[in-house]
mmJSON file of the N, C-alpha and C atoms, coordinates in Angstrom:
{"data_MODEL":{"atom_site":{
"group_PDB":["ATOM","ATOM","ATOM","ATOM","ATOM","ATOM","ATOM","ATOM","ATOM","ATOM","ATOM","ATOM","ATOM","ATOM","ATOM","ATOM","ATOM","ATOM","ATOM","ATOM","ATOM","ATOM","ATOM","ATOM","ATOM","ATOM","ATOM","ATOM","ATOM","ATOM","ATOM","ATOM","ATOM","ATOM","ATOM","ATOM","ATOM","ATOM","ATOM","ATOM","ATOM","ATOM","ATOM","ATOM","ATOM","ATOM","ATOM","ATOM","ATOM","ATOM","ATOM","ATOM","ATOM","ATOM","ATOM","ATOM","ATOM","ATOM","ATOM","ATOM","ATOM","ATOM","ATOM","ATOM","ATOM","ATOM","ATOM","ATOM","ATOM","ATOM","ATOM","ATOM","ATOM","ATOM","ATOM","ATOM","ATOM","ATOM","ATOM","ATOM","ATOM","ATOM","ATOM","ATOM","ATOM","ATOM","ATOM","ATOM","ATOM","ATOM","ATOM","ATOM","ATOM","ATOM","ATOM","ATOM","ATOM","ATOM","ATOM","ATOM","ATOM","ATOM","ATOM","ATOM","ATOM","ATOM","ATOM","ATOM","ATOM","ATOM","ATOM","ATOM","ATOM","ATOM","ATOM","ATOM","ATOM","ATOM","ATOM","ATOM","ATOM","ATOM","ATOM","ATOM","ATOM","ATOM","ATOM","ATOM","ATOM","ATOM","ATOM","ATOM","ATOM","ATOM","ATOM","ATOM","ATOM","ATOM","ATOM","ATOM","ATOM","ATOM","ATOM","ATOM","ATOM","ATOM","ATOM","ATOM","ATOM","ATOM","ATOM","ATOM","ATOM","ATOM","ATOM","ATOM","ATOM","ATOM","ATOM","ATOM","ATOM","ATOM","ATOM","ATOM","ATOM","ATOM","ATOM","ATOM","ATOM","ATOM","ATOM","ATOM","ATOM","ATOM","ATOM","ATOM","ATOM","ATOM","ATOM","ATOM","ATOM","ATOM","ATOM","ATOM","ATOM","ATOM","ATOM","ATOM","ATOM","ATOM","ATOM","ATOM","ATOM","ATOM","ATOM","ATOM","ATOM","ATOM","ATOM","ATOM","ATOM","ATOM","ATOM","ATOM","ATOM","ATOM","ATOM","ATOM","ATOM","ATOM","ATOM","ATOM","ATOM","ATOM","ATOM","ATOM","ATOM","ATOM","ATOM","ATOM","ATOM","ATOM","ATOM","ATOM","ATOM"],
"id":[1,2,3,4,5,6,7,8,9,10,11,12,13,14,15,16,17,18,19,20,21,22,23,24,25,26,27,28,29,30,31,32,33,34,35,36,37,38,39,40,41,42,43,44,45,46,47,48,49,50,51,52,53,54,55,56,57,58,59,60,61,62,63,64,65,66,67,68,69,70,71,72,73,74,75,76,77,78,79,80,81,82,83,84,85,86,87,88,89,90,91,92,93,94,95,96,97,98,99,100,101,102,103,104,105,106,107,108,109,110,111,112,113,114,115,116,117,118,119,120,121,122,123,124,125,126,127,128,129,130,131,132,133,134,135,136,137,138,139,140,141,142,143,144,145,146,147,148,149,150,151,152,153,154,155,156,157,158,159,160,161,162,163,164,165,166,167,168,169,170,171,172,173,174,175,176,177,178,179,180,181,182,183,184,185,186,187,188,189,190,191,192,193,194,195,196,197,198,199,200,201,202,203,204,205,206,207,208,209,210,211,212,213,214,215,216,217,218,219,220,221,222,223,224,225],
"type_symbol":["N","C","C","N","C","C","N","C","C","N","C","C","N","C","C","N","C","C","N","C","C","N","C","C","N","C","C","N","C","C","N","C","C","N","C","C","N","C","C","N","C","C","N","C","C","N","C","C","N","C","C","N","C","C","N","C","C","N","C","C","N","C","C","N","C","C","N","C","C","N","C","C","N","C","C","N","C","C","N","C","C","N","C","C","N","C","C","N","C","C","N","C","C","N","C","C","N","C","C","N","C","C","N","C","C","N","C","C","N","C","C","N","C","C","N","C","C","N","C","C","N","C","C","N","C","C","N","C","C","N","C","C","N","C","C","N","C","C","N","C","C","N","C","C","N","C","C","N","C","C","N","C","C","N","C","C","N","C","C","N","C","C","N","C","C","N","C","C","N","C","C","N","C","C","N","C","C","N","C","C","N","C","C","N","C","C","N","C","C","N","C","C","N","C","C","N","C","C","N","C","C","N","C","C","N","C","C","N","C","C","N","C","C","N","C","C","N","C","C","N","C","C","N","C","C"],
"label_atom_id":["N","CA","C","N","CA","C","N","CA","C","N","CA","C","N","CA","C","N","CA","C","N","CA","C","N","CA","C","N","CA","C","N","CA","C","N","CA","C","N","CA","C","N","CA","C","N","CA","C","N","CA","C","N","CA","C","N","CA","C","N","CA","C","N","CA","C","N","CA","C","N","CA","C","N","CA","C","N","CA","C","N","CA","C","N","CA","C","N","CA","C","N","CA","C","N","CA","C","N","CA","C","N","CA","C","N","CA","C","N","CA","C","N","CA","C","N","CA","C","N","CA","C","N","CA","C","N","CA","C","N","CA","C","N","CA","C","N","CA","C","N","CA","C","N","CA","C","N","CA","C","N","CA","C","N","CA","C","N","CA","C","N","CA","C","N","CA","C","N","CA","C","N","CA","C","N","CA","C","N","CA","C","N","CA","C","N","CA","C","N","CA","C","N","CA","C","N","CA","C","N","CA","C","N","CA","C","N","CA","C","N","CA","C","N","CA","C","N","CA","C","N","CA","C","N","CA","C","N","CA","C","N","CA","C","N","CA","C","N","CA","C","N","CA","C","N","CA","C","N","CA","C","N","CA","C","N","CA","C","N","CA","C"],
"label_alt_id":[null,null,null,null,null,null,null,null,null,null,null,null,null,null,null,null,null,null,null,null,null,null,null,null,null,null,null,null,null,null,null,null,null,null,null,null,null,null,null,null,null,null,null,null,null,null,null,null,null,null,null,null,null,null,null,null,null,null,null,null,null,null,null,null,null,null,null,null,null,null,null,null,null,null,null,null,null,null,null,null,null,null,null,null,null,null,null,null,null,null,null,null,null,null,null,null,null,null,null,null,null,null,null,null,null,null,null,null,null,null,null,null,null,null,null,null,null,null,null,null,null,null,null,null,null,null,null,null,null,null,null,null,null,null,null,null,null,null,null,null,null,null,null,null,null,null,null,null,null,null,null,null,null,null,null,null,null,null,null,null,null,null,null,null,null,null,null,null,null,null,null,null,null,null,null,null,null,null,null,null,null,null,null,null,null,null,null,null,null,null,null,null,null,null,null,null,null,null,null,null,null,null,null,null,null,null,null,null,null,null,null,null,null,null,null,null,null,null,null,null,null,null,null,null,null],
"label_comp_id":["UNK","UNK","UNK","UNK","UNK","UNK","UNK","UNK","UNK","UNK","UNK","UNK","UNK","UNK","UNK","UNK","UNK","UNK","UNK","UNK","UNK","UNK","UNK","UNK","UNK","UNK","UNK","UNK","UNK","UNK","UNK","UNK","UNK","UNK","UNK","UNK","UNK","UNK","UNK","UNK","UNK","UNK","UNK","UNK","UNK","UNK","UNK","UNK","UNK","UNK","UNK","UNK","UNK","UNK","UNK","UNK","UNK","UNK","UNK","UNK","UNK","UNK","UNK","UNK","UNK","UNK","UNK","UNK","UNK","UNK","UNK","UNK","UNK","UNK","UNK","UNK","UNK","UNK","UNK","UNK","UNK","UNK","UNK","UNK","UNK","UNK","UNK","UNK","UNK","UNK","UNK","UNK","UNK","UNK","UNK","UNK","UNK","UNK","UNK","UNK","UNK","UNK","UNK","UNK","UNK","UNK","UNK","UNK","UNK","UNK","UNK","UNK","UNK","UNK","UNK","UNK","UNK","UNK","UNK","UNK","UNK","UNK","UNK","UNK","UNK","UNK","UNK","UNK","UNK","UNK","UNK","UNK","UNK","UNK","UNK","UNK","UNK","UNK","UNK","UNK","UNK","UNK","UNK","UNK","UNK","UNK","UNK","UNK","UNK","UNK","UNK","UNK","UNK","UNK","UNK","UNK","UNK","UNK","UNK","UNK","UNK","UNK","UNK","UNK","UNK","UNK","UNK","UNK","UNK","UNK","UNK","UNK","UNK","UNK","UNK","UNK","UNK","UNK","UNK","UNK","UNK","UNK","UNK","UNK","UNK","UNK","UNK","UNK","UNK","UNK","UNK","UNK","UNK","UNK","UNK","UNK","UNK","UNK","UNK","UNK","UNK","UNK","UNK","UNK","UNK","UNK","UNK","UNK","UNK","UNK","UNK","UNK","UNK","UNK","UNK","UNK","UNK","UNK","UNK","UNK","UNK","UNK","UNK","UNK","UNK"],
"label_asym_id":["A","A","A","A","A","A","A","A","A","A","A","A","A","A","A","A","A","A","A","A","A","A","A","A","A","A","A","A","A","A","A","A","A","A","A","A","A","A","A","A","A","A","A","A","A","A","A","A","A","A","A","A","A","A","A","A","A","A","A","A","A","A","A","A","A","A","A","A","A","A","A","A","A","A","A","A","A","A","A","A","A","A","A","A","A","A","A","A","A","A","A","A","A","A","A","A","A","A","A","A","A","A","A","A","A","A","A","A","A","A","A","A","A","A","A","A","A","A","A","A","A","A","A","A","A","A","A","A","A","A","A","A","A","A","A","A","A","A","A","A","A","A","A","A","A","A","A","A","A","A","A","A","A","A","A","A","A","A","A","A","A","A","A","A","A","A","A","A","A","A","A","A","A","A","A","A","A","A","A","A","A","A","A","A","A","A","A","A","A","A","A","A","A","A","A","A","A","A","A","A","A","A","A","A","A","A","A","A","A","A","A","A","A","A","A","A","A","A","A","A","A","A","A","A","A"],
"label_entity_id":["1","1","1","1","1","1","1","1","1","1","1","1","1","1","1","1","1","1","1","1","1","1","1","1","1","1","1","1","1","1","1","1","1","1","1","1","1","1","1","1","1","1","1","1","1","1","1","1","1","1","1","1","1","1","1","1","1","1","1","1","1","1","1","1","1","1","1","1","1","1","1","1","1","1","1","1","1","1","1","1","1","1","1","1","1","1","1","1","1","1","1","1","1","1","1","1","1","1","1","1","1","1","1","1","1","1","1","1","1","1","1","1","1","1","1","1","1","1","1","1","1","1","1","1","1","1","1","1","1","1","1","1","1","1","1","1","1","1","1","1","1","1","1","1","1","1","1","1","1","1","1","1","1","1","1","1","1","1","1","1","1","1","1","1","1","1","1","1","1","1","1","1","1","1","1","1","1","1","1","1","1","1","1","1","1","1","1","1","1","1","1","1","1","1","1","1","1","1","1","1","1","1","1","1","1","1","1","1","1","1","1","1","1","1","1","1","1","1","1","1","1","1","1","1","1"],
"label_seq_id":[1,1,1,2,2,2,3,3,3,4,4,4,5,5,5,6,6,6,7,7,7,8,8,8,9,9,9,10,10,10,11,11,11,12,12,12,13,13,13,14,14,14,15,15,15,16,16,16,17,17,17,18,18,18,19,19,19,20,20,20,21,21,21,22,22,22,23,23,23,24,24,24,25,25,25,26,26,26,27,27,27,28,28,28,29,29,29,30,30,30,31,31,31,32,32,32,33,33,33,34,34,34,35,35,35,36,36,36,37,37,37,38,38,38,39,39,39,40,40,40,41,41,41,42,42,42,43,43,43,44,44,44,45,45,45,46,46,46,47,47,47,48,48,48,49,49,49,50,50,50,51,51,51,52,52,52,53,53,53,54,54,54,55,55,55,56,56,56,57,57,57,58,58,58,59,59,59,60,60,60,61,61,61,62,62,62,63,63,63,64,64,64,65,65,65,66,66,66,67,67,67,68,68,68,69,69,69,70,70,70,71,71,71,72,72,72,73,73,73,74,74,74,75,75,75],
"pdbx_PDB_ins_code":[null,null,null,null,null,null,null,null,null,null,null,null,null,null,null,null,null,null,null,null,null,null,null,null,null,null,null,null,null,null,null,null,null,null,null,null,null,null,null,null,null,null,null,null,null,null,null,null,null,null,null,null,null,null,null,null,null,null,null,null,null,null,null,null,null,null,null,null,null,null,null,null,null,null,null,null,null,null,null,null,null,null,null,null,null,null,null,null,null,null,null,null,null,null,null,null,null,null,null,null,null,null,null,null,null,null,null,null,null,null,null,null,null,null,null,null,null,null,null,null,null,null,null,null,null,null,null,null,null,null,null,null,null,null,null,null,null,null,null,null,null,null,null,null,null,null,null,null,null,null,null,null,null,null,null,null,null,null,null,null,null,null,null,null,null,null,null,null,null,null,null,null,null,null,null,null,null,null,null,null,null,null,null,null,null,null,null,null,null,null,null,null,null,null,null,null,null,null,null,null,null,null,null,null,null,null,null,null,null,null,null,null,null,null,null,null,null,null,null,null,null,null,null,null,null],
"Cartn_x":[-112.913,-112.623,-111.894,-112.249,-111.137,-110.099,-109.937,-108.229,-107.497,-108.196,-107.501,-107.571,-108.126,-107.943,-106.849,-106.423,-105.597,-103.962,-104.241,-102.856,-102.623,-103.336,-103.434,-103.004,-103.439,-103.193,-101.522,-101.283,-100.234,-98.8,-98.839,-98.291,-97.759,-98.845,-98.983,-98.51,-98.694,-97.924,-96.024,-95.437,-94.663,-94.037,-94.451,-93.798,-93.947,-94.57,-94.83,-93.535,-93.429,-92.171,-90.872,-90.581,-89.431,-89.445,-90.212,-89.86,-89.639,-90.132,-89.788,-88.79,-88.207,-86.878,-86.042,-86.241,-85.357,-85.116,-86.534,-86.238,-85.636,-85.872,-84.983,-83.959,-83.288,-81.536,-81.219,-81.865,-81.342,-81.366,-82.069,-82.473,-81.199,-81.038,-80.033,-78.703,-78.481,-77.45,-77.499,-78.1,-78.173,-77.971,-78.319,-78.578,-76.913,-76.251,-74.78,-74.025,-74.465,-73.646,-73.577,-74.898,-75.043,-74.426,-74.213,-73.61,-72.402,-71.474,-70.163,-70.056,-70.869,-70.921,-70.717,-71.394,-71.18,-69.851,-68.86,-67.739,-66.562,-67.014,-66.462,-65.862,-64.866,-64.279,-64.781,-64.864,-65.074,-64.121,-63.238,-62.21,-62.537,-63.179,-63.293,-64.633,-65.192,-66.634,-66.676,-67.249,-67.232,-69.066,-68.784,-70.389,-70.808,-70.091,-70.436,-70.964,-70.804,-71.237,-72.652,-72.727,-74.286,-74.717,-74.422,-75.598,-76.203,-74.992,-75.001,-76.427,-75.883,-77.469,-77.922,-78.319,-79.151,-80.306,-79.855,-80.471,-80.857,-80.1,-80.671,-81.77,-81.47,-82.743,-83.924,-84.194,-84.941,-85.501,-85.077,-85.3,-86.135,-85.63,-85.769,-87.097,-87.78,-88.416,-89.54,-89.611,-90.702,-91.071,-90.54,-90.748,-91.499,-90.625,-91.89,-93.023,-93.079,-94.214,-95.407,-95.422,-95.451,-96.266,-95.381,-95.912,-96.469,-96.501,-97.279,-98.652,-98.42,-99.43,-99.372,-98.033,-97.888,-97.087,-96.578,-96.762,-97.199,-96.823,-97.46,-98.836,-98.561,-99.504,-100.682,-100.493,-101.627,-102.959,-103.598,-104.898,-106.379],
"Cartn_y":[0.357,0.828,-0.249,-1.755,-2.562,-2.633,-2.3,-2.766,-1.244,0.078,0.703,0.373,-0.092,-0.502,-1.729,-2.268,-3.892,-2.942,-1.695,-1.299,-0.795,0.402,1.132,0.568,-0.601,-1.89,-2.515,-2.247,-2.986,-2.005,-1.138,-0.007,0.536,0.289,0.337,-1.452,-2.023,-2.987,-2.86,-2.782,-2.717,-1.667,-0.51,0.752,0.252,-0.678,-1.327,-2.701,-3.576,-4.293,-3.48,-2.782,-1.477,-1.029,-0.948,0.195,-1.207,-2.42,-3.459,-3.775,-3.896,-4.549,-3.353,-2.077,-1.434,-1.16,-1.69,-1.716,-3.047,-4.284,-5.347,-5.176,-4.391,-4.197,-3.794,-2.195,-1.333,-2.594,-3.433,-4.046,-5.151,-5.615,-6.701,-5.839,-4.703,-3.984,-3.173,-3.654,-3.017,-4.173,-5.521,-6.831,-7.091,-6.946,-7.358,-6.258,-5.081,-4.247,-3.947,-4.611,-5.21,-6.409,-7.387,-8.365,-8.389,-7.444,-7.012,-6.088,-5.576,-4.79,-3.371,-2.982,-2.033,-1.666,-2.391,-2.172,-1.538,-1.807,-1.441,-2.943,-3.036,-3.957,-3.706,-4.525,-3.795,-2.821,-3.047,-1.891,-0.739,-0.672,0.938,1.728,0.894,1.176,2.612,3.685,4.149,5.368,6.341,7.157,7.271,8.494,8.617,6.917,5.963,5.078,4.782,4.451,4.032,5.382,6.496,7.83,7.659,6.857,6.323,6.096,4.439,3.429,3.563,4.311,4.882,6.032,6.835,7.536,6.022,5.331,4.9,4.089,2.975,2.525,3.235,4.849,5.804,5.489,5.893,5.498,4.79,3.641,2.596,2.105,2.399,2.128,3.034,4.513,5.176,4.21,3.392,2.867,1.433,0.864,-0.341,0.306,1.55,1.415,2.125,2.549,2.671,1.333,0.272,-0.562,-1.65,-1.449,-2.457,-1.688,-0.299,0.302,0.353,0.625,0.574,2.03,2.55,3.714,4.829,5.501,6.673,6.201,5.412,4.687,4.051,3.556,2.577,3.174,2.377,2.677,3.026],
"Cartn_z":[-113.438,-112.09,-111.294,-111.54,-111.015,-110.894,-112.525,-112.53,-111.777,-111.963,-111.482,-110.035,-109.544,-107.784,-107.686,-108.328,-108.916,-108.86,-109.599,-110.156,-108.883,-108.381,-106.889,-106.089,-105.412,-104.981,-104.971,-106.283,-106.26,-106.146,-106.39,-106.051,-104.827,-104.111,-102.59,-101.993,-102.292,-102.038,-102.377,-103.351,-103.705,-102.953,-102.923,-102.052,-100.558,-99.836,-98.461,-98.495,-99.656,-100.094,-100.067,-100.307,-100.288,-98.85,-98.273,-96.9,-96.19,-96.102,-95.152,-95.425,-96.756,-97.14,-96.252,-96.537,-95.534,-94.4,-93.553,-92.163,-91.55,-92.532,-92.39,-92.15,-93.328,-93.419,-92.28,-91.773,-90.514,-89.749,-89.348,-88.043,-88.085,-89.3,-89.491,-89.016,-89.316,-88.814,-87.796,-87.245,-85.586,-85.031,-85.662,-84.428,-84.594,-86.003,-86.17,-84.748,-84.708,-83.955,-82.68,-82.368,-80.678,-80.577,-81.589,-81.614,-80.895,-81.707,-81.601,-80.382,-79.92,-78.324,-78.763,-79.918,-80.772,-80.661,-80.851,-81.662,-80.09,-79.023,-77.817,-76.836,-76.47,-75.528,-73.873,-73.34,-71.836,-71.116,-71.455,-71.093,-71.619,-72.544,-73.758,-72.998,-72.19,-72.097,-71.389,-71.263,-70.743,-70.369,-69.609,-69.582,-70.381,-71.248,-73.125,-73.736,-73.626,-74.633,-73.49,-72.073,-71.995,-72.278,-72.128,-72.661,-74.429,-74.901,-76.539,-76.509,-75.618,-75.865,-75.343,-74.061,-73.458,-75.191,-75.624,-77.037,-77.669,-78.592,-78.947,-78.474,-77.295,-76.869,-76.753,-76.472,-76.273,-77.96,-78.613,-80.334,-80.641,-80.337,-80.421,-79.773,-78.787,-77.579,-78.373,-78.744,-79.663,-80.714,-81.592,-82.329,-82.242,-81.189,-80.527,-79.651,-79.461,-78.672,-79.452,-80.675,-82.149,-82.852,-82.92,-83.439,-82.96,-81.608,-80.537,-79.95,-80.249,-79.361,-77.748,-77.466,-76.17,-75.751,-74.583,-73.951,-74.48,-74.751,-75.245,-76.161,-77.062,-78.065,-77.685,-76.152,-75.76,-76.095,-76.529,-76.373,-75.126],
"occupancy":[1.0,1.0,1.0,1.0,1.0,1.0,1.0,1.0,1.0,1.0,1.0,1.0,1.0,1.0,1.0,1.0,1.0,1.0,1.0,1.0,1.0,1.0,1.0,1.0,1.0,1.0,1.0,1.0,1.0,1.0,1.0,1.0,1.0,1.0,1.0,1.0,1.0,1.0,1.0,1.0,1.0,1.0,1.0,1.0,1.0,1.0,1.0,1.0,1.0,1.0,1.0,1.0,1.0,1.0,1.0,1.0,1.0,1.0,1.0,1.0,1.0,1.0,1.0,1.0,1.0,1.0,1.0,1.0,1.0,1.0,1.0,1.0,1.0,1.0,1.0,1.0,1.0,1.0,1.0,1.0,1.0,1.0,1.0,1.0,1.0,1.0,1.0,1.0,1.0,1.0,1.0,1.0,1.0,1.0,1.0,1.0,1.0,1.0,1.0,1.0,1.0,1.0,1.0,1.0,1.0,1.0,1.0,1.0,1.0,1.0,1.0,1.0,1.0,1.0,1.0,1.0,1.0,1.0,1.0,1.0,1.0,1.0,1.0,1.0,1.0,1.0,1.0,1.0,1.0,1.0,1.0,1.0,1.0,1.0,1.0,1.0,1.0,1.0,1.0,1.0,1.0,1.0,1.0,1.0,1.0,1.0,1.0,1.0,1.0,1.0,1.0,1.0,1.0,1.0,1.0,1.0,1.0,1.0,1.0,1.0,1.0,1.0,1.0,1.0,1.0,1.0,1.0,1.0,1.0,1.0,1.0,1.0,1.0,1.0,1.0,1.0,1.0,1.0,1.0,1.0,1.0,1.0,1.0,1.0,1.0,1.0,1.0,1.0,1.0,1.0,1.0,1.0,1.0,1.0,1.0,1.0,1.0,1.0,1.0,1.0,1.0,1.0,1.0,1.0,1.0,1.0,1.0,1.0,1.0,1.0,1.0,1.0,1.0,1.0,1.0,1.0,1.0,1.0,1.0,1.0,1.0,1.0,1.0,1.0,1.0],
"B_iso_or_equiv":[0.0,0.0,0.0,0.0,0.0,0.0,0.0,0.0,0.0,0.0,0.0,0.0,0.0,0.0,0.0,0.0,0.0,0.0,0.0,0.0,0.0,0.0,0.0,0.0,0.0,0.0,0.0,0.0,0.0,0.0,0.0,0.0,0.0,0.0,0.0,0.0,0.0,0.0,0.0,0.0,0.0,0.0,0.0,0.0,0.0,0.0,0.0,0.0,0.0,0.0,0.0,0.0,0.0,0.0,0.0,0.0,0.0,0.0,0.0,0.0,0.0,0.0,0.0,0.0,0.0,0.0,0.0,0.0,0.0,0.0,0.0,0.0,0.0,0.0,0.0,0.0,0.0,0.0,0.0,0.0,0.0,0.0,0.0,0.0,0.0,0.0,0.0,0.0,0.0,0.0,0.0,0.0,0.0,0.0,0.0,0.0,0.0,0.0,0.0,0.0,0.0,0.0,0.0,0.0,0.0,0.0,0.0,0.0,0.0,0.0,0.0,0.0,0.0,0.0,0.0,0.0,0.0,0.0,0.0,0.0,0.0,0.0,0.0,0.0,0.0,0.0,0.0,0.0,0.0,0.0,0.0,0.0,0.0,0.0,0.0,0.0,0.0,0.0,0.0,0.0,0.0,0.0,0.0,0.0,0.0,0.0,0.0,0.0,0.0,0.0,0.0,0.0,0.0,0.0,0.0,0.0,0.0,0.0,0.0,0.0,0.0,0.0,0.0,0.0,0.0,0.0,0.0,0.0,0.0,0.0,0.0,0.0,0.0,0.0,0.0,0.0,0.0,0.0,0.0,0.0,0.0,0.0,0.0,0.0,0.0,0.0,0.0,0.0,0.0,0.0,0.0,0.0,0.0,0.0,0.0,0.0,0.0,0.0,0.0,0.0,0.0,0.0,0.0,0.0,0.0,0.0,0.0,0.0,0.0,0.0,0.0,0.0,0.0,0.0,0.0,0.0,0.0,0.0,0.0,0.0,0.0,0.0,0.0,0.0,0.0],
"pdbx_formal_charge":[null,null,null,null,null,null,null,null,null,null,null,null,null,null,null,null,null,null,null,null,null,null,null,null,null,null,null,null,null,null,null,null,null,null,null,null,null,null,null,null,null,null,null,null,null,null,null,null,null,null,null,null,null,null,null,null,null,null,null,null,null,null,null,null,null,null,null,null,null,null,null,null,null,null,null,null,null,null,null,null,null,null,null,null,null,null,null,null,null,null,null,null,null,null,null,null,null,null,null,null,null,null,null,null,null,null,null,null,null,null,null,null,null,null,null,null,null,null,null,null,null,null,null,null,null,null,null,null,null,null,null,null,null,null,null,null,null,null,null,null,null,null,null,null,null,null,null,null,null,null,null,null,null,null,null,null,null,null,null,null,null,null,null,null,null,null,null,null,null,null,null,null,null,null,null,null,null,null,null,null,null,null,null,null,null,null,null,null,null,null,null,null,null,null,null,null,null,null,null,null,null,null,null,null,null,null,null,null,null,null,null,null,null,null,null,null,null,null,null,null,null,null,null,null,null],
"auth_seq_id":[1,1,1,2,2,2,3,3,3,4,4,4,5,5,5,6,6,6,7,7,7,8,8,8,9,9,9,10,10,10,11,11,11,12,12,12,13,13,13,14,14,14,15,15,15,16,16,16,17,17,17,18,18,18,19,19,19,20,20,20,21,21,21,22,22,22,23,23,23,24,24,24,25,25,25,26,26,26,27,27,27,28,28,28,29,29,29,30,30,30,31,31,31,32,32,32,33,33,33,34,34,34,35,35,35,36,36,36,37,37,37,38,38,38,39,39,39,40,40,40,41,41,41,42,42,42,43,43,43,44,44,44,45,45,45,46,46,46,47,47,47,48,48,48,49,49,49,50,50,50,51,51,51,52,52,52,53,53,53,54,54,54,55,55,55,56,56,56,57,57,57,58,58,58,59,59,59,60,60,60,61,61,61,62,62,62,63,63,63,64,64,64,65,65,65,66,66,66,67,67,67,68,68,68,69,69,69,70,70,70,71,71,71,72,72,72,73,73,73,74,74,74,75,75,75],
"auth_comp_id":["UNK","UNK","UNK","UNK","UNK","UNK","UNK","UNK","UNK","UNK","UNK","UNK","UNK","UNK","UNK","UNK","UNK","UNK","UNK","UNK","UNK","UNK","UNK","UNK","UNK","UNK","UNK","UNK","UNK","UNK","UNK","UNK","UNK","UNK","UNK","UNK","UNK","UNK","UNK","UNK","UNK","UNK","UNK","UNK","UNK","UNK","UNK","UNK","UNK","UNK","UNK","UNK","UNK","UNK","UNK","UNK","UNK","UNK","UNK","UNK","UNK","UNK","UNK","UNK","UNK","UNK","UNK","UNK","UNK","UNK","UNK","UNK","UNK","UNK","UNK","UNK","UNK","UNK","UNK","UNK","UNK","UNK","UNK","UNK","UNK","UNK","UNK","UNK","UNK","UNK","UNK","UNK","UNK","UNK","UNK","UNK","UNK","UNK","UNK","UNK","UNK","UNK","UNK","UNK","UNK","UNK","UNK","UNK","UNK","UNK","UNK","UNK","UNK","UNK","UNK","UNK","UNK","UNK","UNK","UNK","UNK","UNK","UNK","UNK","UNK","UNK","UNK","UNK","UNK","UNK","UNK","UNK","UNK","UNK","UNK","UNK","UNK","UNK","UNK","UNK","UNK","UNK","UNK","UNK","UNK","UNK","UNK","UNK","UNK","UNK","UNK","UNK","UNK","UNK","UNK","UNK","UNK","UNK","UNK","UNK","UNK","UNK","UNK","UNK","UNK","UNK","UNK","UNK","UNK","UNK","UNK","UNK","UNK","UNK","UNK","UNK","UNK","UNK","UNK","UNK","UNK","UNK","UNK","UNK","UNK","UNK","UNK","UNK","UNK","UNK","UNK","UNK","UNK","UNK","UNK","UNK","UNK","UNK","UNK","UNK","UNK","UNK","UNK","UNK","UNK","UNK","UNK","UNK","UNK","UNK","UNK","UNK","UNK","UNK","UNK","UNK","UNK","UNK","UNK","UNK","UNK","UNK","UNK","UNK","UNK"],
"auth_asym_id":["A","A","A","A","A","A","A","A","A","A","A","A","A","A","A","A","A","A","A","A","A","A","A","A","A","A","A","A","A","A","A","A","A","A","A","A","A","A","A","A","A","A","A","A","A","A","A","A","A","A","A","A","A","A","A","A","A","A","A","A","A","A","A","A","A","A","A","A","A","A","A","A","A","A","A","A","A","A","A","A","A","A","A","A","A","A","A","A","A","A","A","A","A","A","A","A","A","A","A","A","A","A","A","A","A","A","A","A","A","A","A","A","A","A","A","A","A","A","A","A","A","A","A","A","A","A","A","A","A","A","A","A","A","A","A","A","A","A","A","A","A","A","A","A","A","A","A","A","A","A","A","A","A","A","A","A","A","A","A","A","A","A","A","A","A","A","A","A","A","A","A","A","A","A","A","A","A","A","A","A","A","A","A","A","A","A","A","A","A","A","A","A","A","A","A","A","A","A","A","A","A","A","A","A","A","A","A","A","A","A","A","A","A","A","A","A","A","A","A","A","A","A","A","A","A"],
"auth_atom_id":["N","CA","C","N","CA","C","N","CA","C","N","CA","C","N","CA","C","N","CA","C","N","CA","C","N","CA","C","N","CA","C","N","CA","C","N","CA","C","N","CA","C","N","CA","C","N","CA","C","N","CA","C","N","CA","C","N","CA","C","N","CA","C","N","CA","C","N","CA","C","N","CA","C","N","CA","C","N","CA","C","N","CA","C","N","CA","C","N","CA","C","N","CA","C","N","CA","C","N","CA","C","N","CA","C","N","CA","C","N","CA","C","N","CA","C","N","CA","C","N","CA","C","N","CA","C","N","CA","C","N","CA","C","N","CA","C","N","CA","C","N","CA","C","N","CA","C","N","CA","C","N","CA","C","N","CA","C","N","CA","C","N","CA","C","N","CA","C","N","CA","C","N","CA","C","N","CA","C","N","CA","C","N","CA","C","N","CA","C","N","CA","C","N","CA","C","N","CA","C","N","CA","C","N","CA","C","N","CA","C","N","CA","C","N","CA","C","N","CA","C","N","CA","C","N","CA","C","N","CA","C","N","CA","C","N","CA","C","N","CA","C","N","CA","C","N","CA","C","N","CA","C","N","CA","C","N","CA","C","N","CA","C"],
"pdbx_PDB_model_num":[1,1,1,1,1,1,1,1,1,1,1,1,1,1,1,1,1,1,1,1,1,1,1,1,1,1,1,1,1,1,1,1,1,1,1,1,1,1,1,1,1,1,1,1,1,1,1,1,1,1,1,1,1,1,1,1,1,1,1,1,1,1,1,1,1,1,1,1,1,1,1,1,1,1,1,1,1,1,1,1,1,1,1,1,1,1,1,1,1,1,1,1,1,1,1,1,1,1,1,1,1,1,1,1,1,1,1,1,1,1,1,1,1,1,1,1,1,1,1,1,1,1,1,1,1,1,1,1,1,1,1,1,1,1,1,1,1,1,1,1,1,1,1,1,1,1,1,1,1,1,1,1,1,1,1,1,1,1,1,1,1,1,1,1,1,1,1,1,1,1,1,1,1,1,1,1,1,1,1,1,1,1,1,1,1,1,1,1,1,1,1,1,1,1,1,1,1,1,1,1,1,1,1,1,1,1,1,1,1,1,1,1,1,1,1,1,1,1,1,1,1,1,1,1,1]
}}}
């Protein structure tokens, strides 16, 4: 019964190694694309793009408050 808790275990680790490696990436490519002002000059800027990041921050904001336990999440 150990080892099957060892293998279980590790399984679940590995599939938890995989989903972080991929929220790394997204995050690494979101930080490159805020970097770049998501790919907009100040001249280009316009309503349509803060309604953009206006959504995503909304996104974005479920998800930290998700993993902090904060607005909706608070305890």
């Amino acid at each position: 019964m150990s080892n099957r808790r060892a293998t279980d275990n590790t399984k679940a680790l590995a599939a938890f190694v995989g989903r972080k490696a991929e929220i790394d990436a997204m995050l690494a490519r979101l930080q490159a694309l805020s970097a770049d002002h998501f790919n907009l000059s100040p001249e280009e800027v316009n309503s349509g793009d803060v309604g953009t990041l206006e959504h995503y921050a909304s996104l974005l904001r479920r998800i930290t408050d998700s993993a902090f336990k904060e607005g909706e999440h608070a305890a």
